[in-house]
N, C-alpha and C positions, 0 to 999 in steps of 0.2 A: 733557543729553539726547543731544548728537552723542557721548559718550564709550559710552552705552548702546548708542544703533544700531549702533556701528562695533563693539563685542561682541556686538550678535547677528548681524549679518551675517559676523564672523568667526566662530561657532559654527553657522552654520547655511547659506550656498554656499560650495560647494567652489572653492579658486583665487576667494577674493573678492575680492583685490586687483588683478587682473587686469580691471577695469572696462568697459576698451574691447573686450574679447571678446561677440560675440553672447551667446554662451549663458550668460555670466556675469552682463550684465545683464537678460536674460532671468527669471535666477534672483530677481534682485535684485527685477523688477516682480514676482513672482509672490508674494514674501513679503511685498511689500507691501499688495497685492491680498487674499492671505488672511487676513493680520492684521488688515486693514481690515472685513473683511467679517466678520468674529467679533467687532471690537470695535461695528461696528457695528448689528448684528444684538439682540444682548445690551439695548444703547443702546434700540433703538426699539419693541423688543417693552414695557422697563419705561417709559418715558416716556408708550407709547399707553394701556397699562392705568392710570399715575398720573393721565395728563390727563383720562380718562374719570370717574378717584375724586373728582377735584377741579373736575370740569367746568371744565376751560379750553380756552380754541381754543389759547391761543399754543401750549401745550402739546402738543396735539395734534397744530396746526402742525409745531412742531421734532420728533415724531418724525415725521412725512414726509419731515422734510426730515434725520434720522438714515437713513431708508430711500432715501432719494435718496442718498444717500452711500456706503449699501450696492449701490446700484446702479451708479455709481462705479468701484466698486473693480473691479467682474465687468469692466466694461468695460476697466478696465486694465490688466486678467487676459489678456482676449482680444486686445488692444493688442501685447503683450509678446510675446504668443507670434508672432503674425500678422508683425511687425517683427523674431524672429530667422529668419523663411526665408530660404532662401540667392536670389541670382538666378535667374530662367527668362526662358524667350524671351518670355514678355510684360512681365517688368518686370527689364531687364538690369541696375540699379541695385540690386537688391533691394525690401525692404518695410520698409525704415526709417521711413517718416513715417506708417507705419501709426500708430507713439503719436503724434503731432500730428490722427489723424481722432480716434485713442481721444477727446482731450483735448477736443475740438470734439464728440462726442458726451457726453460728461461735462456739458459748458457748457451743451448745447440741452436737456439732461437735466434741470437744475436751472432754466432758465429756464421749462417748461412747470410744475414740481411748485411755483413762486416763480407763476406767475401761478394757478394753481389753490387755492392755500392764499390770496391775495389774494382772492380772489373769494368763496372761503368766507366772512374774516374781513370785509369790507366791505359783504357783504349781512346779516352778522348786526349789524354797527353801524348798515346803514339801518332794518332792522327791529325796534331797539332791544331786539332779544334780549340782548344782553349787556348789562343793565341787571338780568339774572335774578341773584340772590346765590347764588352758589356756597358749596362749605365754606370755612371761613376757611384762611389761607398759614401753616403750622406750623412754627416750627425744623426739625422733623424731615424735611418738606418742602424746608425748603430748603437743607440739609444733604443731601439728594439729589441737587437741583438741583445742587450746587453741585461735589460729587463726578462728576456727568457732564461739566462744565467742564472740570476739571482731568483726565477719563478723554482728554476728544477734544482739548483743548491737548497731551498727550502725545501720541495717535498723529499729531497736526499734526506735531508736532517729530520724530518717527520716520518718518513722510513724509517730510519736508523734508530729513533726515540721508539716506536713499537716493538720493533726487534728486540730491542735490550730489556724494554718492558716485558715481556714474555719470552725473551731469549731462543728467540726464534733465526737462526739461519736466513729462513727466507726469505724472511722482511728486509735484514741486513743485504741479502743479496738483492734484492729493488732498490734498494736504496742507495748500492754504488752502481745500479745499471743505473737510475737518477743522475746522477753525481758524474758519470762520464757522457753524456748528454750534454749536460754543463759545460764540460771540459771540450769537448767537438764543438761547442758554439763557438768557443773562445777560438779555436781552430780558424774556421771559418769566419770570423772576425778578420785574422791577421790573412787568410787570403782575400779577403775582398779590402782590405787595406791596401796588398801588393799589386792591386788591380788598379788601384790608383795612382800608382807610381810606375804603371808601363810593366808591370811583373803580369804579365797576360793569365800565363801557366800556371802562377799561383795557385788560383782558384780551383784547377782541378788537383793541384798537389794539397790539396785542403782538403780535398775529399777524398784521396789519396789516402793523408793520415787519419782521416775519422775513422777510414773503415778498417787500417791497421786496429787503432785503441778498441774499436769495437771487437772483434775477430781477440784480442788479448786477452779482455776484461771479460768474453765469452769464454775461452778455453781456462781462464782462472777462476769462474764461475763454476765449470765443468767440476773442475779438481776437488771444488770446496766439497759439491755434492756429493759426488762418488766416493771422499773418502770415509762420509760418514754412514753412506751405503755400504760400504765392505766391513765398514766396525772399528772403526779408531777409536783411540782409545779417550778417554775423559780429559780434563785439564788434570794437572797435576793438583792445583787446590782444589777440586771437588776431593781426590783421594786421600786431601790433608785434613778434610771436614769431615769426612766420613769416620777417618782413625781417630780422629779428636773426640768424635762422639760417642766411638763404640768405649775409648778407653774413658770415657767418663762417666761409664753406669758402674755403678756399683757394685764390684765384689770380680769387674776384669783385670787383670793384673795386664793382660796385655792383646795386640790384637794384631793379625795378620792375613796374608793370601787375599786381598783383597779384591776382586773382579766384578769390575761396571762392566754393564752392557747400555747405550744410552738409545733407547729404540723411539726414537722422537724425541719427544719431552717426558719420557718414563725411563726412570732408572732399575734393569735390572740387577741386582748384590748379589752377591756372596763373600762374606765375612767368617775369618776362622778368629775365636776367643780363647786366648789362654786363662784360666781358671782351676781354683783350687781342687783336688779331687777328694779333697774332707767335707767337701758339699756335697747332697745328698741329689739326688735325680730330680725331684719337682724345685728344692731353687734353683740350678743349673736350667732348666728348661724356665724359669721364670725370669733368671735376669739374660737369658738371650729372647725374651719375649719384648723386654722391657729396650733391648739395643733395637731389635728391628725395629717396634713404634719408634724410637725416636731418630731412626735414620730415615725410614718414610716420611716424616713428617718434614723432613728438609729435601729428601728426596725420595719423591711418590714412585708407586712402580710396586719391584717386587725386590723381598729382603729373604734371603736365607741365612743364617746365623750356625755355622760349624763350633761344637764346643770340643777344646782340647783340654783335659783336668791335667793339671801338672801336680805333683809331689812338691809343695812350695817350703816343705817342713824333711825333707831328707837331707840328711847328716853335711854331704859335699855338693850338695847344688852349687850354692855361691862359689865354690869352689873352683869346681869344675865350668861354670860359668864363667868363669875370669879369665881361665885360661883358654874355650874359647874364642873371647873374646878379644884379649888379645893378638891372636893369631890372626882372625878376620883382618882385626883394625892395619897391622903388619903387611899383609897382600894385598894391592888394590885390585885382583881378581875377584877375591871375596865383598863380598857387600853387608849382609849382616846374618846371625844365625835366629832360631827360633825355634819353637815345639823339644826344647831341654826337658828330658821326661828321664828321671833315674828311679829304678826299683831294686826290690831285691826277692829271685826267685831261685828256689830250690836251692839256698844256700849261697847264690852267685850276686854281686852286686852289676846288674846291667843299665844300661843307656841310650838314649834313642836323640840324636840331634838330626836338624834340616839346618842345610846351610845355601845361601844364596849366593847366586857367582853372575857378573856382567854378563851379557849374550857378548861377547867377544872373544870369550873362553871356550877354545875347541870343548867338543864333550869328550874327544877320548880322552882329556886332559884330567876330566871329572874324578877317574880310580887314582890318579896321583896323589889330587887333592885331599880324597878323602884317606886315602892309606896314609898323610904325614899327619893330618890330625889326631886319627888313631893310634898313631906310631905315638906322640904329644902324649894326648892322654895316657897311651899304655904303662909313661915312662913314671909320669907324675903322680898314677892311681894305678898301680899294678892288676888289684884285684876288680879294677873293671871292665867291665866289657861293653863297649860302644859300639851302634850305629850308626853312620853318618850318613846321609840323603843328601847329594846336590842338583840343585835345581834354578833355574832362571824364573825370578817372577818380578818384570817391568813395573810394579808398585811398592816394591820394598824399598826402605830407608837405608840409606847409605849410614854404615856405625860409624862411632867416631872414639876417637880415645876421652 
């Protein structure tokens, strides 16, 4: 199926491989949006007129819930478009998570039409109306049934193919609102099967569970939305791609503090670099020019680039680096250290370390931690004088011996 989408979207947007451009995936929602809404539309017109021949609720059920799907796609239509405006003075970031409200209105979309087809289906099992024999479940019937299946399994997977093409949320969430459509037919399948074996009630207990799975698949839709609404945080490998890249320009010895904002499909950075401080101010500002192009270029947006000059050439760095590191490696409160900076002023030899601790580590726990490293250090380099900073940050490396 990804071999089909990835032919029609190269016959059908211009520059479709060009992904992370607005208006490309712009194009991308829009075909999905309209293919959705013609395959879907087709779908619930014949499913309402069959449930009605064959008197079934489920039936009838699953084409509301084919028009819920239709309704879907408009919204992901409006989504798409809403999220390629450029910035203005009220929203300087632009309108990227516009497809994240889309998605959340998609979810609240299916959970109202999930608890109304419930209510249908459960007041007709109190009232023992589905106990009425409808016409009998026909090969030929269900050889329809069965063909709408395998219609909305495809546009599930022709969703899901654009989604990942452009790595869009969205898409992906139409495309398991798709895919449980599917899943309700099959539903209603096996109640108009029980229909013909004398299981009367089936049939509304069919529709029953449609609008349970609908009413689920809405409020897990919900969750998807809203958490990239509040700001969650990235996959762990965009943060392993990012470090990979920053420690691979030249003249970073290392690189930390790492902070994605993902505001749509734009990546907001900030990157702290450890580097030499025998570098003079314009290469230091040149090769954190040279990290940011190449972290936009995998991930567009915005890059700020923090330089930290370390002392890579004082007498006990390695030193005092070892030990501690293996202190860190020792606790598994600690997680890794970073920003090791020794000088020597007014005669004093001083030290400045940052060290990272699990979020499980009370903070008043913090002056303990840092008073034994101290104590550490004090014992093995008497005439130094250290700083220790403990801090939680959710993208550090766990050290290792």
């Amino acid at each position: 199926m990804d071999r089909i989408t990835r032919w029609v979207a190269k016959k059908s947007i211009p520059d479709w491989e060009n992904t992370k451009h607005p208006r490309v995936r712009t194009r991308y929602g829009l075909l999905e949006g309209w293919v959705s809404i013609a395959v879907n539309l087709v779908l619930a017109v014949v499913k309402l007129a069959l449930g009605l021949a064959v008197s079934s609720a489920g039936l009838v059920a699953d084409a509301v819930h084919s028009l819920s799907d239709m309704g879907s796609s408009v919204v992901v239509i409006f989504s798409f478009k809403i999220s390629s405006k450029p910035p203005d003075k009220e929203h300087p970031f632009g309108h990227a998570k516009a497809e994240y409200i889309g998605t959340l209105v998609v979810a609240l979309m299916m959970v109202m039409a999930g608890f109304q087809i419930g209510q249908q289906s459960l007041a007709a099992l109190w009232r023992g109306s589905s106990t009425v024999e409808g016409p009998p479940f026909t090969l030929a019937v269900f050889l329809v049934l069965l063909a709408f299946m395998l219609a909305k399994e495809a546009l599930g997977g022709f969703s899901r193919g654009l989604g990942k093409m452009i790595d869009s949320e969205t898409l992906k969430a139409d495309a398991w609102h798709h895919r449980t459509d599917a899943l309700s037919t099959g539903i209603v399948i096996l109640g108009l099967w029980g229909r013909n074996w004398g299981i009367y009630w089936m049939d509304a207990a069919a529709g029953v569970l449609v609008a349970l799975w609908i009413v689920y698949t809405g409020l897990k839709l919900a969750y998807d939305a809203i958490s990239p609404l509040l700001g969650e945080a990235v996959p762990p490998g965009e943060i392993d791609a990012i470090r990979a890249i920053a420690n691979g320009v030249p003249g970073v010895e290392s690189s930390h503090d790492i902070k994605v904002h993902k505001y749509g499909h734009f990546y907001f950075t900030t990157i702290h670099m450890e580097l030499s401080d025998r570098l003079d101010v314009h290469k230091m500002h040149e090769i954190a020019v040279i990290m940011e192009t190449r972290i936009l270029k995998r991930f567009p947006g915005e890059c700020v680039v923090h330089m930290d000059p370390v002392n890579l050439f004082h007498p006990l760095l390695h030193q005092v680096s070892d030990v501690i590191k293996d202190m860190v490696v020792a606790r598994p409160e600690l997680v890794e250290f970073r920003d090791l900076k020794l000088w020597r002023e007014d005669g004093q030899e001083k030290g400045d370390v940052e060290i990272c601790v699990t979020p499980r580590l009370p903070e008043e726990e913090y002056d303990q931690i840092s008073s034994l490293v101290r104590s550490e250090i004090a014992q093995r380099f008497p005439a130094l004088e250290i700083t220790v900073r403990m801090k939680v940050d959710f993208t550090s490396e766990v050290l290792r011996a």
